[in-house]
C-alpha positions in Angstrom: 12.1 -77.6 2.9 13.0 -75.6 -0.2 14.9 -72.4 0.3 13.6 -68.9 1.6 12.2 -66.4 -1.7 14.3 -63.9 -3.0 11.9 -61.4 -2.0 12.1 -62.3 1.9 15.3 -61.6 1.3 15.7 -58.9 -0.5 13.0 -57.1 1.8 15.5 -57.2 4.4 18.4 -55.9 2.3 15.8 -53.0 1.1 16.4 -52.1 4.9 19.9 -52.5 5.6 20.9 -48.7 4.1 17.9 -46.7 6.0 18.9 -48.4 9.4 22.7 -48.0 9.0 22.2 -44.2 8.3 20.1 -43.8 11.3 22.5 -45.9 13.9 25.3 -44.2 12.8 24.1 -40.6 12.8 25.3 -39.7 9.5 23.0 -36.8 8.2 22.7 -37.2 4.3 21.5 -34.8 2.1 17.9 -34.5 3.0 16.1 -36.0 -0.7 19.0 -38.9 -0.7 18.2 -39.4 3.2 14.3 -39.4 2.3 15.1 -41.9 0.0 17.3 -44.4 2.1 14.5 -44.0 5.1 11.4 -44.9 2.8 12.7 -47.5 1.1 13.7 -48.7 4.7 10.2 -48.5 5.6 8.8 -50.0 2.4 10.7 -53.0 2.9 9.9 -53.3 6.4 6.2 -52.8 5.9 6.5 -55.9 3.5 8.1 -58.1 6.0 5.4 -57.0 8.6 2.9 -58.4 6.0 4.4 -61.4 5.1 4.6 -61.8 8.9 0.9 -61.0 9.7 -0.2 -63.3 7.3 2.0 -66.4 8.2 0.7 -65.5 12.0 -2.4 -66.8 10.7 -1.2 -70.4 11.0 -1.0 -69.9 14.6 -3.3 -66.9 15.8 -6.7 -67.3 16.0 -9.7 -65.1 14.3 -10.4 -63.1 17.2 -6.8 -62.3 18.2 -5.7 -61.6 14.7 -8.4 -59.1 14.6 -7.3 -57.6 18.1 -3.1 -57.4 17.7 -2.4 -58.1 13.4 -4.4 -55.3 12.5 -2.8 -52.6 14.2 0.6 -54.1 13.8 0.2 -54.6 10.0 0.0 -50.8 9.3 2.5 -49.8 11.6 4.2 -47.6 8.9 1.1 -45.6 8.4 0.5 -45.2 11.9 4.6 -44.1 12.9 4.8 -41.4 10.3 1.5 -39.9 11.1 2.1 -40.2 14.9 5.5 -38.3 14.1 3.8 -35.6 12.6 1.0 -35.4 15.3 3.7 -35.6 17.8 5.8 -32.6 16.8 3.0 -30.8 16.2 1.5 -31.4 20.0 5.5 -30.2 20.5 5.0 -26.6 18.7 1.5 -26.2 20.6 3.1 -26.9 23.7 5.8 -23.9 22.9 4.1 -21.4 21.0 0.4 -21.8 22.8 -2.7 -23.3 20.7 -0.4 -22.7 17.3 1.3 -26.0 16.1 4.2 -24.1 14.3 7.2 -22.3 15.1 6.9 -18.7 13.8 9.4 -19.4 11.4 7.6 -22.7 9.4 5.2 -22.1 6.6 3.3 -25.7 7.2 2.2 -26.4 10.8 3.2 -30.5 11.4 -0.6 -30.8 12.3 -1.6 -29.8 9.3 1.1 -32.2 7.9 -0.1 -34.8 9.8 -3.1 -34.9 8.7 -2.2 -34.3 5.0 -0.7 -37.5 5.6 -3.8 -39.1 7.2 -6.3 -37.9 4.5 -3.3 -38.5 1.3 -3.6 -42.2 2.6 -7.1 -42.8 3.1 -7.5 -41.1 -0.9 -4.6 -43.5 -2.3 -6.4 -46.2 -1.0 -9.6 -45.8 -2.3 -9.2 -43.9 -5.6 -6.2 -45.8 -6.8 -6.3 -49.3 -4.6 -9.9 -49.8 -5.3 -9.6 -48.8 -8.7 -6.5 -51.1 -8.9 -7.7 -54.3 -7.9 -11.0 -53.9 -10.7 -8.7 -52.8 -13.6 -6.0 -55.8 -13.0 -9.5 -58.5 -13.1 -10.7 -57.1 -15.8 -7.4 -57.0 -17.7 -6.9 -60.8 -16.7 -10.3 -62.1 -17.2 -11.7 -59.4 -18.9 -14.6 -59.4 -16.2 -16.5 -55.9 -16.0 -16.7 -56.2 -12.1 -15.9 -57.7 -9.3 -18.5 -59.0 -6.7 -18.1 -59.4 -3.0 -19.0 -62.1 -0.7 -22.5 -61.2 1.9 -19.6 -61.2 4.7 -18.2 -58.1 3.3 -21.3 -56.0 3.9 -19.8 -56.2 7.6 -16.6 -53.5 6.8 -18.7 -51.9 4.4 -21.7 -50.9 7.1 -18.9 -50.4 9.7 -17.0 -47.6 7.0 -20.6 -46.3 6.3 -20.8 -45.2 9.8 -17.4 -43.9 10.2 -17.6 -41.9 6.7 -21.2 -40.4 8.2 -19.6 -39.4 11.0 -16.2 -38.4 9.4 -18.3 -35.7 7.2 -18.9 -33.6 10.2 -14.8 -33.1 11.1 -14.4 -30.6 8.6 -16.9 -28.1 10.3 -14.8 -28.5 13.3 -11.7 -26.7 14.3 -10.3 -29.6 16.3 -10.6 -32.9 16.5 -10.7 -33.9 20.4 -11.8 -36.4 23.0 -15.1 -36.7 21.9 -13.9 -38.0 18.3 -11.6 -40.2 19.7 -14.4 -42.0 21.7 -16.7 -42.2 18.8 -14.3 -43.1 15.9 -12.4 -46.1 18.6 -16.4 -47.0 19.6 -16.4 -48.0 15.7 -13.3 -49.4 15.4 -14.1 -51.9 19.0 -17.2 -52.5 17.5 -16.1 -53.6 14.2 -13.3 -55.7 15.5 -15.8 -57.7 17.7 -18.3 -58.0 15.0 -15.1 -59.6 12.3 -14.1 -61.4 15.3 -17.1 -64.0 15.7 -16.5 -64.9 11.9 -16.0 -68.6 11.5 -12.0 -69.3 11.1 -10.4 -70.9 7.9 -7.0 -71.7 6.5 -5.0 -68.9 5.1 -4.1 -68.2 1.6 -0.7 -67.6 2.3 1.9 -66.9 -0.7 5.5 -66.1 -1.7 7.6 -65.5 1.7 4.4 -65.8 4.0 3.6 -69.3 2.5 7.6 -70.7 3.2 7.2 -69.5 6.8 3.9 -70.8 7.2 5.1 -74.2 6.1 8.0 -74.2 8.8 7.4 -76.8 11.7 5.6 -74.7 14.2 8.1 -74.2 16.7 10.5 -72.9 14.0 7.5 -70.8 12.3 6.7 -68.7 15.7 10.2 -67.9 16.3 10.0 -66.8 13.0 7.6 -64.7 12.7 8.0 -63.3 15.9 11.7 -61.9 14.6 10.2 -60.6 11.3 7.9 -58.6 13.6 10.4 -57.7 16.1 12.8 -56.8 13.2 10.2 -55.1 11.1 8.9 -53.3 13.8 12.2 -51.9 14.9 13.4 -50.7 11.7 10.1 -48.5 11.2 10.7 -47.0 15.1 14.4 -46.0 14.3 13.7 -44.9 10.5 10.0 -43.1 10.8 11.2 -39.9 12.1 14.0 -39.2 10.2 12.0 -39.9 7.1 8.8 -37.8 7.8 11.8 -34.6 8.8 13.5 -35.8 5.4 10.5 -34.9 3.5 10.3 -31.6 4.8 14.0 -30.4 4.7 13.7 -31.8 1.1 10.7 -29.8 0.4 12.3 -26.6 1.8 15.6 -27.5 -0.1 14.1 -28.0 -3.5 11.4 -25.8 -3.7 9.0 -28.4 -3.6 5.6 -28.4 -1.7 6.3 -30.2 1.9 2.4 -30.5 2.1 2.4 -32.3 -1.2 5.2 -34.6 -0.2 3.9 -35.6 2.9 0.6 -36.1 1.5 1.4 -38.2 -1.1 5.0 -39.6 -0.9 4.5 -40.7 2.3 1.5 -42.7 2.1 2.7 -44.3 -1.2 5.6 -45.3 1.1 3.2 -46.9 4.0 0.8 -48.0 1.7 3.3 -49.6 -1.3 2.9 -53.3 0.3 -0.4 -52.7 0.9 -1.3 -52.2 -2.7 1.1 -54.2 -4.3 -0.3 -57.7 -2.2 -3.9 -56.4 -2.9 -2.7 -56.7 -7.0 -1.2 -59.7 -6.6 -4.6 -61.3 -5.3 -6.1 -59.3 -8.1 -3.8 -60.9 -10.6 -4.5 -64.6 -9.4 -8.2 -63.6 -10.1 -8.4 -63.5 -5.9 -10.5 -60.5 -6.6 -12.8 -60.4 -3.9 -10.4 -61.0 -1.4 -8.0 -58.7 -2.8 -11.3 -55.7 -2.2 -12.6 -56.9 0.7 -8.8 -56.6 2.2 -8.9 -52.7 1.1 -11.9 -52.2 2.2 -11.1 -53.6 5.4 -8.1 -51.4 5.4 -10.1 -48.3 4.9 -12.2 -48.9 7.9 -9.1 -49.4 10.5 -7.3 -45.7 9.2 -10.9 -44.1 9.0 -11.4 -45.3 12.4 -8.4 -46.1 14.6 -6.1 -43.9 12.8 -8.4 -40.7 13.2 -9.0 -41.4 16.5 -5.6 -41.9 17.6 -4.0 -38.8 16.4 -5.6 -36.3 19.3 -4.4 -39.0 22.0 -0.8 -38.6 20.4 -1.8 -35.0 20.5 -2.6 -34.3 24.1 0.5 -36.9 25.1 2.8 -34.8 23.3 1.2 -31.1 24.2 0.5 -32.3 27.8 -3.1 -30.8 26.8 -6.0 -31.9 26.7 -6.8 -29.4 23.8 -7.5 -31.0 20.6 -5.4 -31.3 17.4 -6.2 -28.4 15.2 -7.6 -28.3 12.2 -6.6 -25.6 10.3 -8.8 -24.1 6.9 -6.6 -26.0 4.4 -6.9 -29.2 7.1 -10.8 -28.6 6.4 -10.8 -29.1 2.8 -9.0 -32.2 2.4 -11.1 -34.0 5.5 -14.4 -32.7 3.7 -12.7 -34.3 0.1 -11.7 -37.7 1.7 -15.2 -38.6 3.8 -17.0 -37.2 0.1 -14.7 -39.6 -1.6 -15.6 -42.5 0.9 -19.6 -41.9 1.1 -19.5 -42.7 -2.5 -17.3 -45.5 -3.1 -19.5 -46.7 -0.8 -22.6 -46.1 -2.8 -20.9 -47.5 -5.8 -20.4 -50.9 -3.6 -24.3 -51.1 -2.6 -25.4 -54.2 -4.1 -21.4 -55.7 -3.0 -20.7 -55.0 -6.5 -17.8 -53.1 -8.1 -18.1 -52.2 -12.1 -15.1 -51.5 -14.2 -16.4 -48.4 -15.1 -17.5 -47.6 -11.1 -13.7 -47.8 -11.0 -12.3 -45.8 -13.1 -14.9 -43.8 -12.2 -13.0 -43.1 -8.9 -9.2 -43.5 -10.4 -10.8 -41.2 -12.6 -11.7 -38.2 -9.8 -8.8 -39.1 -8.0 -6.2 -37.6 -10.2 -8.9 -34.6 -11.4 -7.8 -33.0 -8.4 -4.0 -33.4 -9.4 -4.9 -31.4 -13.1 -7.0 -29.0 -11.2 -4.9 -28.0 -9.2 -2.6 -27.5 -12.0 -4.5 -24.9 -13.6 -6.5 -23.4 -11.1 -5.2 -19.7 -10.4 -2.8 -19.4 -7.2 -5.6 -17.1 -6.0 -8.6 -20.2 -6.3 -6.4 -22.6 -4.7 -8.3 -24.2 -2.3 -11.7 -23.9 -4.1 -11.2 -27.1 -6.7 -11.2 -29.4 -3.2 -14.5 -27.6 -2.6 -15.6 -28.0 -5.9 -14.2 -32.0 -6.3 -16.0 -32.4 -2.8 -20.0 -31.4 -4.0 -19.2 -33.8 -6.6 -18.0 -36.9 -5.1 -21.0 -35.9 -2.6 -23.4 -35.2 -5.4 -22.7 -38.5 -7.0 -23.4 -40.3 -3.8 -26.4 -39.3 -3.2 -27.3 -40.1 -7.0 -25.9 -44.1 -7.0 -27.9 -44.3 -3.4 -31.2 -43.5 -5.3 -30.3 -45.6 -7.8 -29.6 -48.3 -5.3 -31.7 -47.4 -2.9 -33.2 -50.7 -2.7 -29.6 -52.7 -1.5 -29.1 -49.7 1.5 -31.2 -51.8 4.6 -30.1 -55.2 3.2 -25.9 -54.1 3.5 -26.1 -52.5 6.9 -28.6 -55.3 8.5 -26.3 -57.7 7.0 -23.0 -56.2 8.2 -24.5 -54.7 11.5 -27.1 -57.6 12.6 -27.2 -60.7 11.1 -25.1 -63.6 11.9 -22.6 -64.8 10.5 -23.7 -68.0 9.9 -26.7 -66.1 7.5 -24.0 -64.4 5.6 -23.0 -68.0 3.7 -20.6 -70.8 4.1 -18.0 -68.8 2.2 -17.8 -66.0 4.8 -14.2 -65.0 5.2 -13.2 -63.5 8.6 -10.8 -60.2 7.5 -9.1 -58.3 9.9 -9.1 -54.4 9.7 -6.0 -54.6 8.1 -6.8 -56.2 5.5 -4.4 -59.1 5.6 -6.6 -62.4 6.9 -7.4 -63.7 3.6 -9.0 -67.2 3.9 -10.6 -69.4 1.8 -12.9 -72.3 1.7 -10.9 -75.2 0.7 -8.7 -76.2 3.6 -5.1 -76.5 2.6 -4.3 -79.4 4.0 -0.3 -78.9 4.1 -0.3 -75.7 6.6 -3.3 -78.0 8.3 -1.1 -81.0 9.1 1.5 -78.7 10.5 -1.1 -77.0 13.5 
């Protein structure tokens, strides 16, 4: 057996700091403490991939579907919950208001800053990614999907539909729990009667996968154990970090938790998706994201009034407050037409940078907008993402009924030999050719 990779390694190093801070109870100064805690997390969040993909050897379709998924975006899902946890706190202690009297950013509205700065990065820079790094290595202008991939892309069709009504709402409760989890069950059990295949496994995922299996499940089972508590005992301090460094350098803590956090979560998330990209994997590298965007615009949504209620001891809903609004209304707009640009299971180069493109408009906008139109360029960004949906629909019209009967109806076995079963997550890459190594070792 050759030796572990340097990055397994150094993965758990990345962690060492974050964890030793929080044990101890030493209290940094918040920015270096923000630091230590999300490069903690980052490095954690890789070995829970590396883990969830080596799994793969041993887990089967279905139950990769059911347990990976959620436990490969941990990260996301503990800093959010923080947020949507002290907020339930401040409701429960100063009535329907998640804020002290003395905060200027309510921790629901942070939380779901955090929710809707994820579900943008994602799209508008992963999306964008994966299509730039092809075309750069094989100077294709677009990357085409498999016929299985119109399954995620139906499922985030209905979940963006519905998502588009949140933002006339002031709360998001019960009801949208049961709808949004309705869409996340029903996706898993649709991805879950996908034929199996051998995993594509690389880098520190492909050394454990080669381990005898006894070896291999004790293995993996550490790395999630160890991963898993490292994000528990780091996650809270980080997301309070960001806010005492906001407060302490003058710095936006709505801006930081919007998009330093997710870039946190979502760092080994992107970075595997441009790996794929950059061994011309490219459409499992986008079908992963996509797959991704369908488990936080579904699970993740609907988990955050549970959290909620838990912590309020409520059954009230987590508020949605006018800012709140805005940013749900930008992020479904943003996902109705990256959608549209998909009909057909195609992504263009210039479809792409099309929505890398829109995705930092908001940042120079924002720039130059008056203090007294903040607020309005969201508005304005969101009739245009909307605007241009409706445009590349008509356009497409045609490829609508054939994506959601194929991801909706029709069997798997129609969808072509090639299918690839991909969990929510985004992390069950498979591919046709068996390897026969990681076959041997079952």
């Amino acid at each position: 057996m050759r030796r572990p990779p340097f990055l397994g390694f150094l993965a758990l190093v990345a962690t060492l700091p974050g964890v030793v801070t929080a044990v101890s109870g030493v209290h940094p100064a918040p920015p270096v403490a923000a630091l230590l805690f999300g490069v903690a997390i980052v490095g954690a969040a890789f070995v829970l991939a590396w883990a969830a993909e080596a799994a793969q050897v041993d887990v089967s379709a279905g139950l990769a579907v059911a347990v990976l998924a959620l436990i490969a975006v941990l990260p996301e899902y503990a800093v959010d919950f923080v947020f949507t946890w002290h907020g339930g706190e401040a409701a429960a202690q100063h009535g329907a208001v998640c804020r002290a009297p003395d905060e200027q950013t309510s921790a629901c509205s942070l939380a779901l800053a955090n929710m809707t700065g994820a579900n943008r990065i994602l799209v508008g820079v992963g999306w964008a990614l994966v299509v730039i790094i092809a075309w750069r290595r094989s100077r294709r202008s677009g990357i085409r999907l498999e016929r299985s991939d119109a399954v995620p892309l139906a499922f985030l069709t209905l979940a963006s539909l519905y998502c588009l009504v949140l933002p006339f709402k002031r709360t998001l409760t019960m009801v949208d729990t049961g709808i949004l989890l309705a869409i996340f069950v029903a996706y898993s059990w649709r991805v879950s009667r996908a034929p199996a295949g051998e995993p594509d496994l690389i880098g520190p995922s492909a050394w454990v996968g080669n381990l005898p299996r006894r070896p291999r499940r004790i293995t993996v089972i550490g790395m999630f154990v160890v991963a898993a508590g490292v994000i528990l005992l780091t996650a809270e301090r980080f997301a309070e970090s960001l806010v005492e460094t906001g407060a302490q350098l003058g710095i936006s803590e709505f801006l930081l938790v919007q998009w330093l956090a997710p870039l946190a979560s979502e760092a080994p998330e992107l970075l595997v998706a441009g790996l794929y990209a950059w061994r011309l994997h490219t459409t499992e590298a986008l079908g992963a994201l996509v797959s991704s965007k369908v488990n936080q615009w579904t699970l993740l949504v609907g988990t955050l009034p549970v959290v909620f209620a838990a912590s309020s001891r409520s059954t009230s809903g987590l508020p949605i407050e006018p800012e709140q609004r805005e940013e749900l209304l930008l992020t479904a707009a943003q996902s109705l037409l990256a959608i549209a640009l998909l009909l057909g299971l195609t992504l263009s180069l210039r479809a792409a940078l099309l929505l890398l493109g829109l995705f930092f408009t908001q940042f120079a906008l924002g720039a130059v907008v008056p203090e007294q139109f903040q607020g309005r360029e969201r508005l304005a960004l969101s009739v245009l993402y909307l605007v241009l949906a409706v445009v590349v629909v008509i356009r497409k019209r045609k490829a609508v009924f054939p994506l959601l009967r194929d991801g909706l109806l029709a069997p798997y076995a129609q969808l072509g030999e090639g299918a690839r079963c991909t969990t929510t997550a985004g992390r069950l890459h498979v591919r046709e050719r068996l390897n026969a190594k990681l076959h041997a070792r079952r």
